[in-house]
C-alpha positions in Angstrom: 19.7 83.1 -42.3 18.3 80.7 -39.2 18.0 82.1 -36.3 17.7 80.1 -33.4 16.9 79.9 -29.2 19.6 80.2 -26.4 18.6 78.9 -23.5 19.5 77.8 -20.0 19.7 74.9 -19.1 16.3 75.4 -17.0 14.7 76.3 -20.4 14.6 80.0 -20.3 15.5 82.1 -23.3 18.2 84.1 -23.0 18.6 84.9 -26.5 19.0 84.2 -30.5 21.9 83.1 -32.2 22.3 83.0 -36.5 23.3 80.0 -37.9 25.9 79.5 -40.7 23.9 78.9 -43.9 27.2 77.4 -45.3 26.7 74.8 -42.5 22.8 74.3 -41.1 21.5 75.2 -44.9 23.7 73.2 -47.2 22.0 70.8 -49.4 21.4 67.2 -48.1 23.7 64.9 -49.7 22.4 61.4 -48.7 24.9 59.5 -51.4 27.9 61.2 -49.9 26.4 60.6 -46.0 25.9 56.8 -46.4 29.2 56.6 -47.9 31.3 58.3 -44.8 29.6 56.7 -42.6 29.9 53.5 -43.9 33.7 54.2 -44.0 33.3 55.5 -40.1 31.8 52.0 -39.0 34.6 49.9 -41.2 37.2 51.5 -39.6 36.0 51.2 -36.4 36.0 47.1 -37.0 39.5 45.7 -35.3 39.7 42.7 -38.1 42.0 40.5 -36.0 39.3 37.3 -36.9 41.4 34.7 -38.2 40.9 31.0 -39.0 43.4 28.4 -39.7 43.7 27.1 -43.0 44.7 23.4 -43.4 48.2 24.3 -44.0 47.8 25.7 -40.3 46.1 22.9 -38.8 48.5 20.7 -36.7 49.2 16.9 -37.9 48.1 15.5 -41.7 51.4 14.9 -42.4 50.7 11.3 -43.7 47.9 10.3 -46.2 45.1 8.7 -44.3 45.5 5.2 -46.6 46.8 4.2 -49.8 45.8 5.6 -52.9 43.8 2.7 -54.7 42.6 -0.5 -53.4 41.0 0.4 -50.3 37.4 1.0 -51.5 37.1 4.5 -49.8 37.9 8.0 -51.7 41.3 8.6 -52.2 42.5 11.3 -49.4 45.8 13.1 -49.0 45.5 14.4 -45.4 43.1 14.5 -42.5 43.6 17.9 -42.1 41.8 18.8 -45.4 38.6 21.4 -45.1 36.0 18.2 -45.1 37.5 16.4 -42.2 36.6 16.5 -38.1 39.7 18.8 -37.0 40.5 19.8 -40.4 41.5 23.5 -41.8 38.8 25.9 -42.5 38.3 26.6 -46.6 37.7 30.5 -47.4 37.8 31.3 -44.0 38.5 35.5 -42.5 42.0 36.2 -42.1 43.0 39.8 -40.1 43.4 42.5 -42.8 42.3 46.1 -42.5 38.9 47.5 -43.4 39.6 51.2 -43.5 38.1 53.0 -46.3 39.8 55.9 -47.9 37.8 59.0 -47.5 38.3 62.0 -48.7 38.5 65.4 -46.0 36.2 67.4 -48.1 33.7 64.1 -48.9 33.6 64.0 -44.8 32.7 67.8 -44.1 30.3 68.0 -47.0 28.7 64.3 -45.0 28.9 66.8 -42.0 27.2 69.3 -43.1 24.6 67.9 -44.3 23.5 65.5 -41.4 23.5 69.2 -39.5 21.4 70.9 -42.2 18.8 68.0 -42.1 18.2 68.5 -38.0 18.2 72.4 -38.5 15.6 71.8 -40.5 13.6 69.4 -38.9 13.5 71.3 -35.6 15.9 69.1 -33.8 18.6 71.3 -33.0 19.0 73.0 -29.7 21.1 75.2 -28.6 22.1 76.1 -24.5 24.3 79.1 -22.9 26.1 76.2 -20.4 26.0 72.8 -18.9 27.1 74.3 -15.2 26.0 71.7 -12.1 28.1 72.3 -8.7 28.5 68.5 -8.3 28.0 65.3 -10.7 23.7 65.1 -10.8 22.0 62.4 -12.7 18.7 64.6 -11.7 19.8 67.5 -12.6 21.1 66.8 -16.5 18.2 64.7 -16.9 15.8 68.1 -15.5 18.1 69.3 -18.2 17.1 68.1 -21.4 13.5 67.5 -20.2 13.5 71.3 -19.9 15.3 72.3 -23.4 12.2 69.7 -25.3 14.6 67.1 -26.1 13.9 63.0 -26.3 14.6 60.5 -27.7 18.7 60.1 -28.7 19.9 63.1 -27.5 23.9 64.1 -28.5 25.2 66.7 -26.7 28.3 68.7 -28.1 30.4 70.6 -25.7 33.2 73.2 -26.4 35.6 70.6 -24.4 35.7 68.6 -21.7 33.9 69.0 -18.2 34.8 66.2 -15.7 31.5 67.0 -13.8 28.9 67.4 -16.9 30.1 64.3 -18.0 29.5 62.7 -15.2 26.1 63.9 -14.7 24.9 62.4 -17.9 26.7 59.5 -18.5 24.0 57.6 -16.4 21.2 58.6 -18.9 20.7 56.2 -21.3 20.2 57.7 -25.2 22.6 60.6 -24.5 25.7 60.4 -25.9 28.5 63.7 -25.2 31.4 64.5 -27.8 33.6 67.5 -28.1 33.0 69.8 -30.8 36.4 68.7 -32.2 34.6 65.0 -32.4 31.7 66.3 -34.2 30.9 63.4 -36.6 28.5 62.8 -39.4 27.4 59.4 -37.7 26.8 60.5 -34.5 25.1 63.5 -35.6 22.8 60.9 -37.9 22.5 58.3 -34.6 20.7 61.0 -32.9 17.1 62.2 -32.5 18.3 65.7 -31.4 21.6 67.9 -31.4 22.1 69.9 -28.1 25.0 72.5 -28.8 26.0 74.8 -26.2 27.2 78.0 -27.4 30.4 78.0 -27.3 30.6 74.8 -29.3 27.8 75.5 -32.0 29.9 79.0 -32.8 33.2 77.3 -33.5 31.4 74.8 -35.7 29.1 77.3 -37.5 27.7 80.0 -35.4 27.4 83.4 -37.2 26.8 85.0 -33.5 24.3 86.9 -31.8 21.0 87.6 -33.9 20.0 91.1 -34.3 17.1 92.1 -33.3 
């Protein structure tokens, strides 16, 4: 079982924590990850694009000129896909682009977008985000001090008003609730910060012996 750092949010150690196995060990499943997130990002799309088609377009209503005679191509309507102001042939229309996912599909994604930064060092784990006021400073002292860079996602046990202010200025850092834990985000990010009481209600097995 993995054992890993608690710290403060000055850097200190303040203890060990075991990790889940079932969650920070599982095998990496990079078919199954591609394929939830793909679903996350087409469900995010609003599809509302929409084209008119030349049954939409205003006006065409009478056939340009006569059928034979005139020396030109015979035409029905100037509305048609090949004319200035005509309809648009083939064009997007809205429609939904949900894909169906399975819940068991998305946990096993989960779990192994976790496992692969457990294992690559890039997990971190702090006691508490605590700051008396909003501080930019102080969260950004923050993660200098717990070894972080680059993306940085920080998942907190719910929502604090004044941590979330204090990082939302820091660009790469992205905060979620443990309850919004996703495989994409988790995947987006160079490093996953946890504190405590977040990382043992998604996979914590609580305080390492010594």
């Amino acid at each position: 079982m993995t054992e890993i750092d608690v710290r403060t949010q000055s850097g200190d150690v303040v203890g060990r924590v075991a990790l889940d196995p079932r969650v920070f060990e599982a095998q990496v499943n990079v078919p199954v990850m591609h394929q939830v997130v793909r679903a996350q990002l087409a469900a995010a799309r609003a599809g509302t694009h929409s084209v008119k088609t030349r049954g939409d377009v205003s006006g065409g209503g009478v056939k340009p000129w006569r059928q034979k005679g005139s020396g030109r191509a015979r035409q029905g309507s100037s509305r048609a896909p090949h004319w200035s102001g005509g309809g648009v042939a083939w064009g997007p229309h809205p429609r939904d682009h949900s894909l169906k996912t399975p819940k068991k599909m998305k946990a096993a994604a989960l779990r192994s977008a976790l496992s692969d930064r457990a294992r690559e060092g890039r997990l971190a784990v702090v006691e508490r985000f605590e700051f008396d006021r909003p501080s930019t400073k102080a969260a950004s002292g923050a993660l200098e001090a717990l070894g972080t860079g680059g993306w940085v996602l920080l998942v907190l046990e719910g929502r604090d008003e004044t941590v979330g202010k204090s990082f939302r200025n820091i660009g790469r850092t992205h905060i979620i609730t443990v309850d919004q834990l996703n495989t994409y985000d988790v995947l987006a990010s160079d490093w996953v910060v946890f504190t405590k009481a977040a990382l043992e209600r998604v996979g914590g097995a609580g305080e390492a012996k010594a």
